[in-house]
N, C-alpha and C positions, 0 to 999 in steps of 0.2 A: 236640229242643231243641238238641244240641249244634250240628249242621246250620245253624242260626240264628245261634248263638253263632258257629261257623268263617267262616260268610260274611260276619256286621258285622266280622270283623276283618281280613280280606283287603278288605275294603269300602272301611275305616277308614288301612292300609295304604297303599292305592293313592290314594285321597283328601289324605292326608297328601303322598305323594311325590310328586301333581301340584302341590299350594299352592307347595311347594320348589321346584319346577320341576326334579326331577332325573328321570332315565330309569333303566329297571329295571338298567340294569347299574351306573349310579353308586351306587344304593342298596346292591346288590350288592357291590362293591367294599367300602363305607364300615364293611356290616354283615358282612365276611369269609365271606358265603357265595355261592353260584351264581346269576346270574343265573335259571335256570333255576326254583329253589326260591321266590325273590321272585315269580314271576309265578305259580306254582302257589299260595302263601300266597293272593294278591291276586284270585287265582280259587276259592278256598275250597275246593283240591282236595288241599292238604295242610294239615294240623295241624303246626305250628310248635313245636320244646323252646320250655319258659320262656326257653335262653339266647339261643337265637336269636331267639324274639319282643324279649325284653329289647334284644338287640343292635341291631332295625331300629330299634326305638323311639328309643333313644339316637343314630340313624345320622340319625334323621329331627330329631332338636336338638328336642324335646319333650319334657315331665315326663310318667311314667308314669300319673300320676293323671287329667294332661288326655286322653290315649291310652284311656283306659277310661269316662271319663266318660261319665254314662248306658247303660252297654254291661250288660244285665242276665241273669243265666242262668235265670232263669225267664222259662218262651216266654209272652207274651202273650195271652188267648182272642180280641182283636180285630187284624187286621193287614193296615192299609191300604196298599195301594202303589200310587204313581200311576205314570202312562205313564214319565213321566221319569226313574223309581227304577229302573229295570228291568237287571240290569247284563248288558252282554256277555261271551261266555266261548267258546272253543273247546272243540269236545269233541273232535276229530280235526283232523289235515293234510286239508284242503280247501279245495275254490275254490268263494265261494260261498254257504257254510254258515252262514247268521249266527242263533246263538241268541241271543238274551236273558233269560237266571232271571227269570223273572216272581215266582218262590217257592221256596220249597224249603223241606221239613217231613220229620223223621223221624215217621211214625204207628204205632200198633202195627199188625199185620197185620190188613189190612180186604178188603172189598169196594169199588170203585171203581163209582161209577153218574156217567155220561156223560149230562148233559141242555143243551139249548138252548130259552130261556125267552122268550118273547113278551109284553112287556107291553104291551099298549094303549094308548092318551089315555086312557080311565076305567078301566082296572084297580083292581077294590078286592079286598084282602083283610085277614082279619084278623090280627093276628101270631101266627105260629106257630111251633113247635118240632118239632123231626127227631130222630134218635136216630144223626147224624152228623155229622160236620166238613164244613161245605160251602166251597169255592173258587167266588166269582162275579169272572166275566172280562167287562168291559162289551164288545160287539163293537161297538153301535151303539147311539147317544142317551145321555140320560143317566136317572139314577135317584136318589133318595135314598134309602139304605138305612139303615132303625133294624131295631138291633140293641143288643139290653137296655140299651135306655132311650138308648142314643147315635143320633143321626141324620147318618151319613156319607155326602156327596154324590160322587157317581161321574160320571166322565165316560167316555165311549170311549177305552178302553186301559187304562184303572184297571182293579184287584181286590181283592180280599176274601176273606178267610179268617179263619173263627170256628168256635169250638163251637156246632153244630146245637140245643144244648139248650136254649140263651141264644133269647127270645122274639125273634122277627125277622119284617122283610116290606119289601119291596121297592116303592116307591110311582115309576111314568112319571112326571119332570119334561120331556120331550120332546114337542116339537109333532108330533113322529108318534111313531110305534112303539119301542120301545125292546127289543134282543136281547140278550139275555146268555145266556151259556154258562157253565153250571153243573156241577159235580163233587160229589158225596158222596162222604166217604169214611166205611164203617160198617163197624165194629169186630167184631173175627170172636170173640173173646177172650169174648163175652156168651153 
């Protein structure tokens, strides 16, 4: 949960100080600390004090209230992200290397299961329940995915991430095949 919470506000951060049009160092400057620590903030790889968060906030000529709005610390069971949402982040000095967080979840200590799912033109099933957190990454086509009781449409590059226990199923909106690459994550703690 926290993981969630660090990233929307390095997210929020970085979003803010583009609207201003300023560069990590003038933010830096305004907010009396290192450039260095604004671009770690804004890649969710450091936790920020209150004074320093307070200080960007202020750096950035926003009310603290509009800086937090909607920002909630309880993590969500449904969490859609589209292609576009995806942020970039270096992890090392390299040429080359371009990640993008598709996600990022603290979970308690699990089992990770690795599948790649095939669904047809007439794939049926009925909705079902797992006894794990699943990650669906669309590779190809699209799907509409319900999940208790919501129907969220995916496209190639979208994902998904819920609690397994919540009724779910996967329906091909695609004139061929549609792949998705699937993760469980199951709780070792049981």
């Amino acid at each position: 949960m926290e993981g969630v919470f660090i990233l929307e506000l390095g997210r929020r951060v970085k979003q803010k100080r583009l609207e201003k049009r300023m560069t990590l160092q003038e933010l830096a400057d305004k907010s009396a600390v290192s450039k260095g620590l604004v671009s770690q903030i804004e890649n969710g790889r450091s936790i920020p004090s209150l004074p320093v968060m307070l200080g960007i906030i202020q750096s950035l000529e926003i009310e603290v209230s509009e800086f937090f709005e909607g920002l909630s610390l309880l993590e969500p069971t449904i969490l859609l992200n589209r292609k576009g949402d995806y942020v970039p982040f270096e992890k090392e000095d390299a040429r080359g290397f371009n990640y993008q967080r598709m996600m990022m979840r603290n979970l308690p200590p699990s089992t990770v299961d690795f599948a790649l799912l095939t669904l047809s033109t007439d794939s049926y099933r009925e909705e079902v329940t797992t006894d794990a957190y699943e990650f669906i990454y669309i590779i190809k086509g699209e799907t509409d995915y319900r999940v208790n009781g919501q129907t969220l449409h995916l496209n190639e590059g979208d994902s998904l991430f819920f609690d397994g226990r919540l009724a779910h199923v996967p329906k091909n909106t695609s004139s061929g095949e549609c792949l998705l690459l699937v993760l469980y994550f199951f709780d070792q703690r049981s």
